[in-house]
Backbone as numpy.savetxt, mean C-alpha at the origin, in Angstrom:
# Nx Ny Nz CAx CAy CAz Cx Cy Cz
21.70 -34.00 -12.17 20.89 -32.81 -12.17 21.75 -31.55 -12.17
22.98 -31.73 -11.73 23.95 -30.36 -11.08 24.46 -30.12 -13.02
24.32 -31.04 -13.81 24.94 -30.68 -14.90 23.84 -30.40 -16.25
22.63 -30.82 -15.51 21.20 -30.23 -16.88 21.44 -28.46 -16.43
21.35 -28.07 -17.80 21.10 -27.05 -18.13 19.39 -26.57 -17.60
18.84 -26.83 -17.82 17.10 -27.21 -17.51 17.09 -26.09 -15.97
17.77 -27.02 -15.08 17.99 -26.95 -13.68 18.17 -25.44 -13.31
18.76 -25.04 -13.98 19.79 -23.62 -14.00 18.73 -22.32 -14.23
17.61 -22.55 -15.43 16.88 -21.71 -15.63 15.71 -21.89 -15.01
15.24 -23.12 -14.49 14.10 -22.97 -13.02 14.55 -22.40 -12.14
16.47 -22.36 -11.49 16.38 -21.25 -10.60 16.31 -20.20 -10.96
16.84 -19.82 -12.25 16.65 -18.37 -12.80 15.15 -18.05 -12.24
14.17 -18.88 -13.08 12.64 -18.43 -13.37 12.31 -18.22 -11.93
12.60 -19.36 -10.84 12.30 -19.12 -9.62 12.60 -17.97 -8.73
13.79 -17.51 -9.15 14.19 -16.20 -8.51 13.58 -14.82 -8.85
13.29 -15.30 -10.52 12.73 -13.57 -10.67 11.18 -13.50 -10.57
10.60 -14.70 -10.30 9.52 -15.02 -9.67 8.93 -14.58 -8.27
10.27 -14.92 -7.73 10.57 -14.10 -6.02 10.47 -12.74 -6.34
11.30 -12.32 -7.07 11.89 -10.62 -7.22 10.13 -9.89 -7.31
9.58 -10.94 -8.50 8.44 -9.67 -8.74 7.41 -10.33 -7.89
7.06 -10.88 -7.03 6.34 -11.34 -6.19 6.64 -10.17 -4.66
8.49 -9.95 -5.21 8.45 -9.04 -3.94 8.22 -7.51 -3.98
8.35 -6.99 -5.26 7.89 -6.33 -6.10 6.43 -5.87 -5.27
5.65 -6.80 -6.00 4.49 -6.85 -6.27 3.80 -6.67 -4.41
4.43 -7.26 -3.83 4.42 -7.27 -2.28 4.12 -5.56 -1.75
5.54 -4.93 -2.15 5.82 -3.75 -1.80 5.32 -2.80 -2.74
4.74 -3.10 -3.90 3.50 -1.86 -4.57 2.28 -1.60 -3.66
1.90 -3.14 -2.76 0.92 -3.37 -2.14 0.70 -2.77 -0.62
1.60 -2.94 -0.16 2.44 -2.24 1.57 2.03 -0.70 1.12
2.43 -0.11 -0.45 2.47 1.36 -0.59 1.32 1.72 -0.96
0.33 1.16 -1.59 -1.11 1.06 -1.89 -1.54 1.13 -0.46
-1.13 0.36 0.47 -1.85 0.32 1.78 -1.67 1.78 2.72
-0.34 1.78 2.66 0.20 3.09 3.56 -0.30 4.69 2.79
-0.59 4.48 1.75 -1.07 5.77 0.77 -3.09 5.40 1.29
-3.42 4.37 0.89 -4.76 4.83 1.15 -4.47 5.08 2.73
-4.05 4.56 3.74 -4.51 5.32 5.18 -3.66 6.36 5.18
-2.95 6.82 4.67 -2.64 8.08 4.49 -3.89 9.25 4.58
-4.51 8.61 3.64 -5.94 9.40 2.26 -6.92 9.27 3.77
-6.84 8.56 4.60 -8.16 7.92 5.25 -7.99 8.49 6.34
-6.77 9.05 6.88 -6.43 9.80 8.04 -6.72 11.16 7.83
-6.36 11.68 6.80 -6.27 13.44 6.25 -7.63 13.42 5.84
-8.60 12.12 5.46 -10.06 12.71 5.78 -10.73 12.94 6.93
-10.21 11.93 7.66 -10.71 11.79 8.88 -10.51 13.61 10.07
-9.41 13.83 9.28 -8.95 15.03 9.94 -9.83 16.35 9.32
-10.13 16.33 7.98 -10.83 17.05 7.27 -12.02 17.20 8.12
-12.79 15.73 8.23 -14.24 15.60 8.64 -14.32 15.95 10.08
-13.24 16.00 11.11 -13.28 16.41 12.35 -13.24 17.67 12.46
-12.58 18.47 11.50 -12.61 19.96 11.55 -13.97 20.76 10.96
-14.61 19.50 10.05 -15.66 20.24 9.18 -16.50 20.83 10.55
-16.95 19.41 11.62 -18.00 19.12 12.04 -17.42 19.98 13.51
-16.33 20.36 13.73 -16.02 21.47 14.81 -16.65 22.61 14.23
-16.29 23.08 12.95 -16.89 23.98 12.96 -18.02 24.21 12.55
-18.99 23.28 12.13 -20.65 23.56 11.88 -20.99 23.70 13.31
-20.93 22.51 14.30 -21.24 23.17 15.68 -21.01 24.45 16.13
-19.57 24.92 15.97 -19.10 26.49 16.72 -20.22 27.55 16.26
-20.67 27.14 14.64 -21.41 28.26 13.88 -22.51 27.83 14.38
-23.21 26.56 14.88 -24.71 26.48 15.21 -25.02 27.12 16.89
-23.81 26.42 17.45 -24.09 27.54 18.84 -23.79 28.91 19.18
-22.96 29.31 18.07 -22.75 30.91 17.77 -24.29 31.57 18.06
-25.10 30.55 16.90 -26.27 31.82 16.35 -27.23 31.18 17.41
């Protein structure tokens, strides 16, 4: 087996298999950390909206 050629390019295939699997891993981690990014800075949006509709409803 140490001398088929064969052998040599399943580890190739296997490795860059890994690579874009890890790739593909870490597009996903950044997809994740970007939407709660998005999900925090609304959350912050919507806490400020609703401070200030109250301040203006007990104003008047």
């Amino acid at each position: 087996m140490e001398n088929d050629p064969g052998c040599d390019r399943f580890k190739c295939c296997k490795q860059i298999t890994r690579l874009s699997m890890d790739e593909d891993l870490f597009e996903v981690f950044q997809l994740i950390a970007e939407d709660e990014r998005k999900r925090r800075y609304l959350k912050e949006i919507g806490d400020w909206l609703i401070e200030e509709y109250f301040e203006l409803n007990q104003a008047s």
